[in-house]
C-alpha positions, 0 to 999 in steps of 0.5 A: 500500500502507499499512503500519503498523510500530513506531506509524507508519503508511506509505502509498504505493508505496515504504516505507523501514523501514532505520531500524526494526528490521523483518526483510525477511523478517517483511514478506514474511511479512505480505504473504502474510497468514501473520503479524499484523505488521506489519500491511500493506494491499496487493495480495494476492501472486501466485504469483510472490511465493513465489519472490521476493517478497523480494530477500535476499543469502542467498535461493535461486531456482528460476529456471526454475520462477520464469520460468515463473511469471511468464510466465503472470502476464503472461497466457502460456499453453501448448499443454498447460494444458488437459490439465493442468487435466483430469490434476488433476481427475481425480487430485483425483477418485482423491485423495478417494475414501478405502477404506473396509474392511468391519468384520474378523470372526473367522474361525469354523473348519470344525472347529467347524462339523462338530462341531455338525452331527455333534451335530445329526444325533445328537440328531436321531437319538436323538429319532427313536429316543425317538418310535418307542419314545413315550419321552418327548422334551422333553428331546431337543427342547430340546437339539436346538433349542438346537445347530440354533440354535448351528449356524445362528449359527456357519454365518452366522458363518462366511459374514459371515467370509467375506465380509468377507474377501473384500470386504476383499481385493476394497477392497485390491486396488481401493485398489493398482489406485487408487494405480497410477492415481494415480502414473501421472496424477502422472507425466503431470502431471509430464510436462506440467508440464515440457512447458508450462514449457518453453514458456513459458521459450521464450516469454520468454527473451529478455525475461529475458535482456534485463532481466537485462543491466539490472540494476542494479550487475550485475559481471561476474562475474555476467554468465554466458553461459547467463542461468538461471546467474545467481546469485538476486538478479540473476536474481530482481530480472530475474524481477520486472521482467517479472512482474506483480507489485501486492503490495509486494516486500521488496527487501534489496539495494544494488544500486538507489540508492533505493528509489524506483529499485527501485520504478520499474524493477521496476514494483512497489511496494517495502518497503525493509529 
């Protein structure tokens, strides 16, 4: 790795910054690509390194989820990943597809509809009238043309109304039907997550009780009899001995003599804060 902090350049597999101001924390941060400085050229992190990437005092750990992790950076796999693989897509597929609801319309009232064929059939009735008697009928024509025309206007009013009711309950019912179907394939996925992470704790936990009786500087008050009781730094530094893990790890622990001695028991390269 290479790291550049406070002017001076580092290069090498372990970097003591004890004596700049550098927050463990803002390296770890820089090691992710998620800030500018300061500016470190490594390994891209795994995904082990969210869990810990940075062996702090203070840190919390998800041990098991972690351990699982790991096991798979050393290239285990479960009887379930590809039901897993297949459970995502299909969610992602369900994800994507966004309603899309046919634009309202305002409703047209059925009142409003038989009040204007009511005016139809009489203005059809009068000119019927005015031509058996030769009365003149232009006025009638018109007046007959313009309410058939505001009738048919207000009859497809009211069938788009409808319509776009209707679609818009059928687009509802789809989407609740489409949400239903997404918590069921979340739940199964969930499902099968637990199963393979189970398999994979199995896979190595002896290999994690075995590098945790090794940790440097372990008291025996933090020995417990079950190993994913062991507080995080003890358990987090285990973890990173059996991960495969080339981005630099942010160590702010006493528990190594050296740097050096972090960087050759964990296997990784190390940034001492």
């Amino acid at each position: 790795m290479k790291l550049r902090v406070c002017g001076t350049t580092y290069e090498g597999q372990v970097v003591d910054l004890r004596s700049h101001p550098v927050a463990g924390g803002d390296v770890a941060t820089a090691v992710r690509g998620a800030r500018p400085l300061p500016v470190v050229d490594a390994a891209s992190p795994g995904p082990v390194y969210n869990y810990c990437g940075r062996i702090h005092p203070a840190m919390g750990l998800r041990t098991e989820t972690a351990l699982a992790v790991a096991a798979r950076s050393r290239g285990h796999g479960t009887a379930h990943d590809d039901a897993i693989v297949e459970l995502r897509e299909q969610l992602a597929d369900l994800e994507r597809a966004e309603p899309t609801l046919p634009r309202a319309r305002e409703p047209v009232d059925d009142a409003t509809v038989a009040d204007l064929r009511e005016r139809v059939a009489a203005t059809r009735g009068r000119l019927e009238a005015r031509e058996t008697l030769g009365a003149e009928t232009e006025a009638v024509e018109q007046r007959l043309t313009e309410t058939a025309g505001t009738l048919a206007e207000r009859e497809t009013e009211r069938t788009a109304a409808r319509q776009s009711r209707r679609q818009r309950r059928e687009r509802a019912r789809e989407y609740r039907d489409r949400q239903a179907e997404c918590r069921r394939l979340a739940d199964r996925l969930a499902n099968r997550r637990r199963d393979a992470r189970r398999e994979l704790l199995d896979r190595v936990a002896d290999d994690y009780a075995a590098a945790l009786d090794t940790v440097p500087g372990l008291p025996s008050d933090e020995s417990p009899e079950d190993p994913f009781d062991a507080p995080p730094v003890p358990a987090g530094l285990a973890i990173l001995r059996l991960a495969r893990t080339d981005a630099p790890v942010v160590v702010e622990t006493d528990r190594f003599r050296s740097p050096a001695a972090a960087a050759d028991w964990l296997d990784a390269p190390v940034v001492r804060c």
